[in-house]
MDAnalysis code that builds the backbone (N, CA, C; Angstrom):
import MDAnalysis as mda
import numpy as np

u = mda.Universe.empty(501, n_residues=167, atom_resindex=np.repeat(np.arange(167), 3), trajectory=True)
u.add_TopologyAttr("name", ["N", "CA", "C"] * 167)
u.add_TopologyAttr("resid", np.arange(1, 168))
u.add_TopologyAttr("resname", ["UNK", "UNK", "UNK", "UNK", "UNK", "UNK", "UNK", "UNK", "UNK", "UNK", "UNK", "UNK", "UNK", "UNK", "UNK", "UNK", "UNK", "UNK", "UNK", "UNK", "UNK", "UNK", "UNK", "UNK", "UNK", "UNK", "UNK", "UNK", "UNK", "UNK", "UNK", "UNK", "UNK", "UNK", "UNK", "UNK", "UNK", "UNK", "UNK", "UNK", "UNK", "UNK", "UNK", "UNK", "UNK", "UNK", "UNK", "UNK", "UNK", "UNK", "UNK", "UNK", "UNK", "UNK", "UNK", "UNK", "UNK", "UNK", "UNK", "UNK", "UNK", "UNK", "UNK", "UNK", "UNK", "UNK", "UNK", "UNK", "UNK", "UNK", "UNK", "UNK", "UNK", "UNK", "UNK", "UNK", "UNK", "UNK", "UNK", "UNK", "UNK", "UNK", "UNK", "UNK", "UNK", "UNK", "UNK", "UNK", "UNK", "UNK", "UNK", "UNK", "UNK", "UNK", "UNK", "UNK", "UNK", "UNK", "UNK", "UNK", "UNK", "UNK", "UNK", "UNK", "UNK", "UNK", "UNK", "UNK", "UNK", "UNK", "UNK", "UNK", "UNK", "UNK", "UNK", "UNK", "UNK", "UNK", "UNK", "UNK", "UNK", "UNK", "UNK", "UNK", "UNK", "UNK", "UNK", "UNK", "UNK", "UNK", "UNK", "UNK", "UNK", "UNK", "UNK", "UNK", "UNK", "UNK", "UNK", "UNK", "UNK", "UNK", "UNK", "UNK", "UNK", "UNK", "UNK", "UNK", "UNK", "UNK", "UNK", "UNK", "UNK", "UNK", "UNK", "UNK", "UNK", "UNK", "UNK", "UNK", "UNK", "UNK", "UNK", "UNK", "UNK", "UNK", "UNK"])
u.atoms.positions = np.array([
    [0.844, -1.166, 0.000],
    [0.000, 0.000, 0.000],
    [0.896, 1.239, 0.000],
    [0.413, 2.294, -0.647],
    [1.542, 3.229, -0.791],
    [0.360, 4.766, -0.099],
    [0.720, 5.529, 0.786],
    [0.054, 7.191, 1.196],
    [0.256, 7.725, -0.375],
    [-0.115, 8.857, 0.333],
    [-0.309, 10.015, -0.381],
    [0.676, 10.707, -0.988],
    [1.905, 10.377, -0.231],
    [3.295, 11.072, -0.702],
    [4.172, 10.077, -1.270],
    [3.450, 9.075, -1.554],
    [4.265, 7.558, -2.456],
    [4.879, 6.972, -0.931],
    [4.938, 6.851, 0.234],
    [5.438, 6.158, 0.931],
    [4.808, 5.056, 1.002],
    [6.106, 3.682, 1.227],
    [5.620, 2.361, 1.114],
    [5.100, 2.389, 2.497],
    [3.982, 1.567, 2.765],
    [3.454, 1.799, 3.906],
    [3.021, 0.210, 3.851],
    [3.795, -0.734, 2.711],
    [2.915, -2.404, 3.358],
    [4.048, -3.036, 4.655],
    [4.744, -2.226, 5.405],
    [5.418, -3.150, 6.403],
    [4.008, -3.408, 7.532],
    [4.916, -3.774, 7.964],
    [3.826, -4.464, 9.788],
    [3.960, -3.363, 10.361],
    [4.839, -2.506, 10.726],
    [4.656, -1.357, 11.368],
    [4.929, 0.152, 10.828],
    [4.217, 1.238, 11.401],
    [4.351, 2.110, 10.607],
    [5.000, 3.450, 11.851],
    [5.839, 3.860, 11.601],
    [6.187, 5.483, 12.488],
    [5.114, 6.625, 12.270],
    [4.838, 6.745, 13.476],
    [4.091, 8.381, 13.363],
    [4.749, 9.260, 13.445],
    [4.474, 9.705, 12.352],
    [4.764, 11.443, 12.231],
    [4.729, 12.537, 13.008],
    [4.012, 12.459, 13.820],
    [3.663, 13.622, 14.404],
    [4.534, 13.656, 15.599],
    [4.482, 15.091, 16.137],
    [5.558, 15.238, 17.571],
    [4.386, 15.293, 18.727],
    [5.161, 15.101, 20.234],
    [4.785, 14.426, 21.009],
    [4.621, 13.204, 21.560],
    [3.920, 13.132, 22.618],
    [3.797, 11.727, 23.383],
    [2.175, 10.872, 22.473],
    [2.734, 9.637, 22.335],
    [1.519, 8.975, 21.933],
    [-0.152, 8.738, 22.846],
    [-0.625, 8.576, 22.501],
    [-1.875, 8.539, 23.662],
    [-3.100, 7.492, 22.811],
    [-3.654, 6.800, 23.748],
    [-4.548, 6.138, 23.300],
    [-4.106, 4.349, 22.953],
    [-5.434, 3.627, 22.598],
    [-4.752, 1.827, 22.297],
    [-3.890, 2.240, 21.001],
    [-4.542, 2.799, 20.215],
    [-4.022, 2.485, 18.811],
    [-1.933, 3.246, 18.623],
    [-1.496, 3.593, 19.403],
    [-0.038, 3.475, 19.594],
    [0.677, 2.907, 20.644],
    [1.890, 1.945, 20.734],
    [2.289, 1.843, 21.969],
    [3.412, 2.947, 22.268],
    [3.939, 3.040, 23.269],
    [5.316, 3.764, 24.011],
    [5.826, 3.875, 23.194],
    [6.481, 3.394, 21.808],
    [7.690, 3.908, 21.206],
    [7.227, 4.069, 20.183],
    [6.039, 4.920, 19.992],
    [5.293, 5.528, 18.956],
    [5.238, 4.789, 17.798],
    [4.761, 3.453, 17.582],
    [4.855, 2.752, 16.718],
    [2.891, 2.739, 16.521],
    [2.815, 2.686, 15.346],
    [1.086, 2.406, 15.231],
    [1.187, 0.987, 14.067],
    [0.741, 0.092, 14.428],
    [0.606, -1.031, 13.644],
    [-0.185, -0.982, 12.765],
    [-0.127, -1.541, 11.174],
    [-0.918, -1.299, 10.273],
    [-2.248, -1.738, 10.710],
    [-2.683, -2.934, 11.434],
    [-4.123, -2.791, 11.182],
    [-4.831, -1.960, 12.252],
    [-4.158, -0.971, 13.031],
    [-4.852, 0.132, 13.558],
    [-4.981, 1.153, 12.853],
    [-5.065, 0.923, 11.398],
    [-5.496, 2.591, 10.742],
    [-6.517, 1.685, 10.015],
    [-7.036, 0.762, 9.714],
    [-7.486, -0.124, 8.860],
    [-8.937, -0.157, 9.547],
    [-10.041, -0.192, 8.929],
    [-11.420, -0.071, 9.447],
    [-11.683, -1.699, 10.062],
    [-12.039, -2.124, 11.251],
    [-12.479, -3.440, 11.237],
    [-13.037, -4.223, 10.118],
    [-12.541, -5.562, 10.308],
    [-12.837, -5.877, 9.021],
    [-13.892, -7.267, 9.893],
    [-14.425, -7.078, 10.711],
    [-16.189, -7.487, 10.761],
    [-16.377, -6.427, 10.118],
    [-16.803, -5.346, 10.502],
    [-17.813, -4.224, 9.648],
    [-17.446, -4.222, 8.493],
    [-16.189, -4.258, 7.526],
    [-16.219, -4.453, 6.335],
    [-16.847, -5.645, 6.186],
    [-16.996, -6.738, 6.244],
    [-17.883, -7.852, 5.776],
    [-19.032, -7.997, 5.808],
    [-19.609, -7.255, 7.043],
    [-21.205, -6.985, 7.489],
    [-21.327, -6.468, 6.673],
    [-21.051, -5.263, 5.998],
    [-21.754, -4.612, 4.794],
    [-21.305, -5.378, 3.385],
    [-20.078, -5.589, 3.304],
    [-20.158, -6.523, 1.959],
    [-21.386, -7.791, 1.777],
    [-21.787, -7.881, 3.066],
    [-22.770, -9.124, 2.872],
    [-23.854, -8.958, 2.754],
    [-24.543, -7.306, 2.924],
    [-25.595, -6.477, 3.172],
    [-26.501, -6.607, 1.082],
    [-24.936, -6.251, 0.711],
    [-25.283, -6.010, -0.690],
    [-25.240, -7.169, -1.562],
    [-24.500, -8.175, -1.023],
    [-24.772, -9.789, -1.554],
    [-26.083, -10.551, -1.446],
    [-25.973, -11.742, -2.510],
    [-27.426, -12.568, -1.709],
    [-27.073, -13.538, -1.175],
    [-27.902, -14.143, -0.092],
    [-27.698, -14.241, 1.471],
    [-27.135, -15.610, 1.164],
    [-26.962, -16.203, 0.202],
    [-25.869, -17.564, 0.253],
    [-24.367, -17.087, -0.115],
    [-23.872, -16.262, -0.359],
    [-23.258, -15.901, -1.432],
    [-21.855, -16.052, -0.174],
    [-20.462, -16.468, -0.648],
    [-19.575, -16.218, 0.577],
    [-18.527, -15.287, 0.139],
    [-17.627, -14.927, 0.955],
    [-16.917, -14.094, 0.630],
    [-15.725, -14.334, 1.235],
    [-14.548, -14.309, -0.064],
    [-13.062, -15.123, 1.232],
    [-12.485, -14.097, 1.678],
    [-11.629, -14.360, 2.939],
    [-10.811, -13.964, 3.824],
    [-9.876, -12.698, 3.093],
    [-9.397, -13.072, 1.540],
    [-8.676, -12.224, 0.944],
    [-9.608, -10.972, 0.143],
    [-10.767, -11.523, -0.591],
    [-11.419, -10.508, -0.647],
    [-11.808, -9.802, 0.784],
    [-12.035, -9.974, 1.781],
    [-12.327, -8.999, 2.803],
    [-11.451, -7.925, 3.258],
    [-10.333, -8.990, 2.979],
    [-9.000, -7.897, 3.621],
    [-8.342, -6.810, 2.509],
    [-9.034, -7.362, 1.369],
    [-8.691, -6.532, 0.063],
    [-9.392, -4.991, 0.227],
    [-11.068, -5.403, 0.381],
    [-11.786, -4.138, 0.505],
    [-11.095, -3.283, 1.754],
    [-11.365, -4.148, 3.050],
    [-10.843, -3.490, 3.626],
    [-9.779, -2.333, 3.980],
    [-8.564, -2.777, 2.966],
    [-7.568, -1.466, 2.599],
    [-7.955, -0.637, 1.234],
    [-8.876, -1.028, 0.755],
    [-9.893, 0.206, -0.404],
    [-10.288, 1.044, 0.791],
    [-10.980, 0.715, 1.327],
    [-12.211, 1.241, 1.713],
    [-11.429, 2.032, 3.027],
    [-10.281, 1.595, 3.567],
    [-9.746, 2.601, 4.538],
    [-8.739, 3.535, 3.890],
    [-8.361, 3.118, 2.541],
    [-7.320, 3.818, 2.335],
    [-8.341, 5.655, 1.805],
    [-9.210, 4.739, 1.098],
    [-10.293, 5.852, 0.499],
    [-10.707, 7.005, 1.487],
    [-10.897, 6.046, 2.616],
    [-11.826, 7.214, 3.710],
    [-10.433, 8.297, 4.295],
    [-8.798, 7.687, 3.847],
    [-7.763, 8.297, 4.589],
    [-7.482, 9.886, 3.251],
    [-7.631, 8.935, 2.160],
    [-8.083, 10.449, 1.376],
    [-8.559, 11.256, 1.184],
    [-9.575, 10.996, 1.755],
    [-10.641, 11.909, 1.881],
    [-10.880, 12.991, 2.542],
    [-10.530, 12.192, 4.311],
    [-10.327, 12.972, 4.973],
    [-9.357, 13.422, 5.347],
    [-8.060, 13.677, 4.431],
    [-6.408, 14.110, 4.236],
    [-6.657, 15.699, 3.707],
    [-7.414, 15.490, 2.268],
    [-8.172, 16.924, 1.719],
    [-8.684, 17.198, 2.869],
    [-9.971, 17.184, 3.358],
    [-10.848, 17.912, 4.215],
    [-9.611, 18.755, 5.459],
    [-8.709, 17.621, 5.964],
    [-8.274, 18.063, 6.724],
    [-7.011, 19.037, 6.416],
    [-6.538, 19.076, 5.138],
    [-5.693, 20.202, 4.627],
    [-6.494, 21.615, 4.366],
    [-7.664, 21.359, 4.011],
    [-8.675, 22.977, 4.284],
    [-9.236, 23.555, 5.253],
    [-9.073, 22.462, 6.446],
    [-8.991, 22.670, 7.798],
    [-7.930, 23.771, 8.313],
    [-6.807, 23.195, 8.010],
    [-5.218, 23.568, 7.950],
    [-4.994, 24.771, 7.146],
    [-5.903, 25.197, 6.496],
    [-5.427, 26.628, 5.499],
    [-6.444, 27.883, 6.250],
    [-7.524, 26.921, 6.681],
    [-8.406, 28.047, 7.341],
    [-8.592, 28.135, 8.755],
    [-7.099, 27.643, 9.237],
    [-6.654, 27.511, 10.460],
    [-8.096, 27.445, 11.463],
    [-8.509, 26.493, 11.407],
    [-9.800, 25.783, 11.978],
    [-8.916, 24.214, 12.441],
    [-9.733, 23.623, 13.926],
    [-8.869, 22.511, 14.333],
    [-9.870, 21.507, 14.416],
    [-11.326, 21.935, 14.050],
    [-12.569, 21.113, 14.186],
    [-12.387, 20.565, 12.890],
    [-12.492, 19.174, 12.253],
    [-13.305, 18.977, 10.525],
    [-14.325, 18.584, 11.196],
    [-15.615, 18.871, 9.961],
    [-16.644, 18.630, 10.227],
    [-17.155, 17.655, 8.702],
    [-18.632, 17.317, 8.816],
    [-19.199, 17.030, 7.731],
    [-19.053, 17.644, 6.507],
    [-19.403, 19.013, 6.618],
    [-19.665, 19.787, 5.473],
    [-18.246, 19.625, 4.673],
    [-17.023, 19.720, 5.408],
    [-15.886, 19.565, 5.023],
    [-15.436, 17.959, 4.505],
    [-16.149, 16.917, 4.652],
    [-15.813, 16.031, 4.292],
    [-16.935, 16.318, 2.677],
    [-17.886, 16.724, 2.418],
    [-19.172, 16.930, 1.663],
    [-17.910, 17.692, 0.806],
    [-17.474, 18.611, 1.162],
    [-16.227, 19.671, 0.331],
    [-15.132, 19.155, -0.466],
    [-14.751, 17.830, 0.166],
    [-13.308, 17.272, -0.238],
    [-13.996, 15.793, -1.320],
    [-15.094, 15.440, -0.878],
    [-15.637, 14.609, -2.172],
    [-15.693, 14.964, -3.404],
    [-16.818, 16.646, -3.495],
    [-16.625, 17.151, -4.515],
    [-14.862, 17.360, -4.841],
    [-14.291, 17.881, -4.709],
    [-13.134, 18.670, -4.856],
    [-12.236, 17.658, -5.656],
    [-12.586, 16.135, -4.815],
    [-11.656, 15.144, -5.403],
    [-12.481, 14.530, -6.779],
    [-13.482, 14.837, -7.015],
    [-14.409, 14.070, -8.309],
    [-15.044, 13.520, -7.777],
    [-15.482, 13.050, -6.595],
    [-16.856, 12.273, -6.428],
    [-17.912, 12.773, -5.946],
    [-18.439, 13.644, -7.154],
    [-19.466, 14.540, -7.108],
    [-20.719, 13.722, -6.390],
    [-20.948, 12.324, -7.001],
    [-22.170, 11.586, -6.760],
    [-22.144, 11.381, -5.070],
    [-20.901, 11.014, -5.050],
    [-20.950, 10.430, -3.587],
    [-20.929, 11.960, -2.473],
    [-20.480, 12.880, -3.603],
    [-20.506, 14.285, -2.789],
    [-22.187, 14.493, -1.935],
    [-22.973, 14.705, -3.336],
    [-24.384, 15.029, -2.820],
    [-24.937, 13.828, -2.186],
    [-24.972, 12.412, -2.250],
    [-25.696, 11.736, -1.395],
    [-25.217, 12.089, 0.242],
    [-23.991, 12.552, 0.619],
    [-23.613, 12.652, 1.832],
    [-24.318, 13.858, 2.152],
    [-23.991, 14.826, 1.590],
    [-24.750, 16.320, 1.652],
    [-26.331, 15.811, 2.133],
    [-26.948, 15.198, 0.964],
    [-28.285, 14.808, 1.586],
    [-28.467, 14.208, 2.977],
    [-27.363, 13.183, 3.075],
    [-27.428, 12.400, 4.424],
    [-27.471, 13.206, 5.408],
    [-26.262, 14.125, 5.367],
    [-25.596, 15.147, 6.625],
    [-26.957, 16.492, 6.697],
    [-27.615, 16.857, 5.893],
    [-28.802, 17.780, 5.857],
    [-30.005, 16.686, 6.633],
    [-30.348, 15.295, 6.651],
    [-31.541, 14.901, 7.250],
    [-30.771, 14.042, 8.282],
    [-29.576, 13.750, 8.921],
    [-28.967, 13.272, 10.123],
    [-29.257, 14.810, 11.204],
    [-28.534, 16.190, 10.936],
    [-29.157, 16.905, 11.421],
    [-30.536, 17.376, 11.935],
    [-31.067, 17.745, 10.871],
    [-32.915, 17.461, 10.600],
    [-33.330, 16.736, 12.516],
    [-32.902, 15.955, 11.920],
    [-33.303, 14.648, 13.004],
    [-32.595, 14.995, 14.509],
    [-31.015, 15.264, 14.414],
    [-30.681, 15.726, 15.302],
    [-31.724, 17.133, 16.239],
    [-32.005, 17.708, 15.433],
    [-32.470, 19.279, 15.710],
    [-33.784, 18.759, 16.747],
    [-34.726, 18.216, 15.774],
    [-36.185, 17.373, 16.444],
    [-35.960, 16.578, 17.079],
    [-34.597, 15.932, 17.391],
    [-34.459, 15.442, 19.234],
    [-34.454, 15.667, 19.794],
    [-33.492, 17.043, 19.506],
    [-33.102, 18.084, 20.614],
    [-34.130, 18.755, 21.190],
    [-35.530, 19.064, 20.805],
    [-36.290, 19.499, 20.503],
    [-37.335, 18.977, 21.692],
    [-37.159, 17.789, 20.859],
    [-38.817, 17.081, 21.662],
    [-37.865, 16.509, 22.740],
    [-36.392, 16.492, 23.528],
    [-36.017, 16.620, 24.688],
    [-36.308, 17.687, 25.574],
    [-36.055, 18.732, 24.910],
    [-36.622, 19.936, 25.572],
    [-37.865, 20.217, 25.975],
    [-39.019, 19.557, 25.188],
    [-40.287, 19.816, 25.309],
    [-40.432, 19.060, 26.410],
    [-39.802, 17.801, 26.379],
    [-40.207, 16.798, 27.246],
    [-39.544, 17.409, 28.793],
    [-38.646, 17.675, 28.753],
    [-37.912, 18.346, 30.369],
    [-39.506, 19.157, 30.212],
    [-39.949, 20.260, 30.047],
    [-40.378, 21.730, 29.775],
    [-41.826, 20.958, 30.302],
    [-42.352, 19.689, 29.713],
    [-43.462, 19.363, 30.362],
    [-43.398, 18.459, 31.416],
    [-42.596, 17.820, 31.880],
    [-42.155, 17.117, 33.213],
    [-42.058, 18.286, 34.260],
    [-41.541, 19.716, 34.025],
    [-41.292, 20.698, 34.969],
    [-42.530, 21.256, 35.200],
    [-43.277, 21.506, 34.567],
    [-44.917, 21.975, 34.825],
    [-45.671, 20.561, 35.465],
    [-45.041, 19.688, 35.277],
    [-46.320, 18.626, 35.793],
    [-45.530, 18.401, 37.444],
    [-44.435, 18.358, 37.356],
    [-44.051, 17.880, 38.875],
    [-42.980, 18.155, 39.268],
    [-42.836, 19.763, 39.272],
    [-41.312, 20.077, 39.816],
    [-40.464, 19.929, 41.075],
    [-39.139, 19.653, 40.530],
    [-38.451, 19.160, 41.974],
    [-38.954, 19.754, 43.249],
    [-38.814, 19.058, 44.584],
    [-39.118, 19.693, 45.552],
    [-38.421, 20.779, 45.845],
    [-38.747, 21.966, 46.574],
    [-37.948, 23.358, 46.828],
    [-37.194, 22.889, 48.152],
    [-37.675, 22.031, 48.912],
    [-36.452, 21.908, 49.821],
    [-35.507, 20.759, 49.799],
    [-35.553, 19.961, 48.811],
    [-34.443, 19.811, 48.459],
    [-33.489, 20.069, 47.150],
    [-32.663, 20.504, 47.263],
    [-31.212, 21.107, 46.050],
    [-30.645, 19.928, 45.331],
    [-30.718, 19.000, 46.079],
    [-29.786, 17.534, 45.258],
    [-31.177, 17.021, 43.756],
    [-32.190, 17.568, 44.245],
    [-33.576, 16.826, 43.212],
    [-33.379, 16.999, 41.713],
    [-33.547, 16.093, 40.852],
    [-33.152, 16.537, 39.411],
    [-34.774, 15.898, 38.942],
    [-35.095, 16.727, 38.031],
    [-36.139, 16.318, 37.258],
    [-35.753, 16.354, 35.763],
    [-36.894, 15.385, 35.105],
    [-36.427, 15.828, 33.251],
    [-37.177, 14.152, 32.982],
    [-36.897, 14.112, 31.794],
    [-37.370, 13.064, 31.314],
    [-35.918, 12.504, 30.024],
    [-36.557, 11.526, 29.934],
    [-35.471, 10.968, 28.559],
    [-36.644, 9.729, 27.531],
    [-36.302, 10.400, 26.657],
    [-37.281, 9.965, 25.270],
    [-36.555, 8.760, 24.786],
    [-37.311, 7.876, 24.215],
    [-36.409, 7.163, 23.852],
    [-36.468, 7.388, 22.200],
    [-35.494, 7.366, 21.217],
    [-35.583, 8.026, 20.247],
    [-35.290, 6.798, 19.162],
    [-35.546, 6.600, 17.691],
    [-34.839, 5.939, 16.919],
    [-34.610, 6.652, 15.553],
    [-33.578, 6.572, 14.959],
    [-33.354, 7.335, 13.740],
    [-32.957, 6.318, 12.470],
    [-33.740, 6.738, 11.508],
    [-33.818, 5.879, 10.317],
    [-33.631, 6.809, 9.103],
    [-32.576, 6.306, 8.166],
    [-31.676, 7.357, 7.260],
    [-32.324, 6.633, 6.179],
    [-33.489, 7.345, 5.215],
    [-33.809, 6.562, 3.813],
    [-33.305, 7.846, 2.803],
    [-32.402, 7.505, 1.887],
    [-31.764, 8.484, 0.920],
    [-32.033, 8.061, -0.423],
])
């Protein structure tokens, strides 16, 4: 597998770049990050390869591990752009819109707007949670507010919510 700057990157281990102390599973102490910690699990790559198959259909070990470095190397491009326009507009957040930015930018116009659509009704949805949480505290507090003598009392409610993405 080769980055972005032609570096061979198929050893077993890879050096991070960056300065500082490492933090987190995915490096140990001597700043080493092993290739399949940049690599998307590859259950979830198969769960969805099998999503779009029919339900006898199998799939070997090498095709899995094949997609698997498509499909992570893709998402590392992607969000390499996004995060270089991050870097010019000295912003330290990426967000959606910026990943929606670096699809187009790179040619994948198609896959540009289905995300755009996604990221416009994932919000949507976000907003009207937020929403009918609030309503729901707002009518729990009119129906039975904490007692006044005690300070520790919390009132509110919690909705239980489900979100379903049809694009």
């Amino acid at each position: 597998m080769v980055d972005n700057r032609g570096t061979n990157l198929s050893g077993r281990d890879l050096k991070l770049t960056y300065e500082g102390e490492s933090s987190g599973a995915a490096a140990n102490q001597e700043g080493v990050l092993k290739e399949q910690d940049h690599l998307l699990p590859i259950a979830n790559v198969g769960r969805m390869m099998k999503q779009i198959l029919p339900p006898n259909a199998k799939i070997s070990k090498e095709a899995k591990e094949t997609m698997q470095e498509c499909v992570s190397e893709f998402i590392s491009f992607v969000t390499g752009d996004a995060a270089d326009k991050c870097r010019k507009e000295k912003r330290k957040t990426l967000n959606g819109d910026d990943i929606c930015w670096a699809l187009g930018s790179l040619g994948f116009d198609d896959y540009a707007a289905t995300m755009k659509r996604y990221l416009l009704r994932y919000r949507e949805l976000e907003s009207d949670r937020a929403n009918q949480n609030r309503v729901g505290n707002n009518e729990q507090n009119d129906i039975d507010p904490p007692p006044a003598d005690n300070p520790d009392a919390v009132s509110g409610s919690i909705a239980p919510t489900t979100i379903n993405f049809n694009l």
